[in-house]
C-alpha positions in Angstrom: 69.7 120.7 103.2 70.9 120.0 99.3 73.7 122.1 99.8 74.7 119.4 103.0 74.0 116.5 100.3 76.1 118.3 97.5 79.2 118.7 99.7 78.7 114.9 101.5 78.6 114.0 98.0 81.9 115.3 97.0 83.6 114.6 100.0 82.5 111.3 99.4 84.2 111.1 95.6 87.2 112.6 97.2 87.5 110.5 99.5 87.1 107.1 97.3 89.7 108.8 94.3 92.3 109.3 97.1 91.8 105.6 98.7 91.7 104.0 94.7 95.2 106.2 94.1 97.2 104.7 97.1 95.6 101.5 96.6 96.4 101.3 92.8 100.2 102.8 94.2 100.5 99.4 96.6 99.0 96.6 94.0 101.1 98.3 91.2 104.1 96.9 93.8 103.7 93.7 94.2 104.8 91.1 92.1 102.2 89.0 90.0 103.6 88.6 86.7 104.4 84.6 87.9 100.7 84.6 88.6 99.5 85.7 84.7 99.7 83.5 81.8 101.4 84.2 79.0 98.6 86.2 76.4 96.4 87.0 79.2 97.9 90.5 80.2 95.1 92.8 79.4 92.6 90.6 81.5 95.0 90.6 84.2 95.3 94.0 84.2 91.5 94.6 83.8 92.0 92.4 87.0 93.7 94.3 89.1 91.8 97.5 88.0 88.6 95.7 89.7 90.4 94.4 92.5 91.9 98.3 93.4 88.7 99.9 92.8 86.9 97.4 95.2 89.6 97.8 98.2 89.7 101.7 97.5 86.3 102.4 97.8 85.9 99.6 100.8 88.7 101.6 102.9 87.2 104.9 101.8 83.5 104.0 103.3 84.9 102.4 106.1 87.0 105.9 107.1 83.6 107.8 106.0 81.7 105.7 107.8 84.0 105.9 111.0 84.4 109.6 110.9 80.7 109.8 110.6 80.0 107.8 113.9 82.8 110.2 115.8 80.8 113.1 114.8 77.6 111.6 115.6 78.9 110.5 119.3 80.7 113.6 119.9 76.8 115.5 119.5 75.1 112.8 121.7 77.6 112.6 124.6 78.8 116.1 124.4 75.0 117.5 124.2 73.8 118.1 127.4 77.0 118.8 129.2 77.0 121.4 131.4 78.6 124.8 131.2 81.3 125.7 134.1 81.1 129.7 133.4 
């Protein structure tokens, strides 16, 4: 059972590193440097450190999340089929 945990776990922190990468990769191309005032660029950038973590790991628990209902329905509906052999 721990074993199960352990490997959900790291799956898990996988999965939310990967999501924060491409996400920091997308917000690192858009434009904002018309939105930032002048002698506020390390709060801006603090900024959009917050802002990428929060939309990374949102988008990582929502494909978790997703992938953990498939596998969940594929056990209920494919449970009591019947064999054809």
């Amino acid at each position: 059972m721990f074993s199960s945990i352990g490997v959900t776990a790291i799956i898990s922190m996988i999965s939310h590193l990967i999501f924060i990468y491409i996400t920091w990769r997308v917000i690192t191309t858009i434009n904002i440097d018309a939105l930032i005032r002048k002698g506020r660029e390390t709060e801006a950038r603090i900024l959009i450190v917050f802002i990428t973590i929060v939309i990374g790991t949102g988008v990582s628990r929502f494909f978790l999340e997703f992938y953990t209902m498939v596998h969940r329905s594929d056990s209920i509906y494919f449970k009591g089929a019947v064999s054809l052999r």
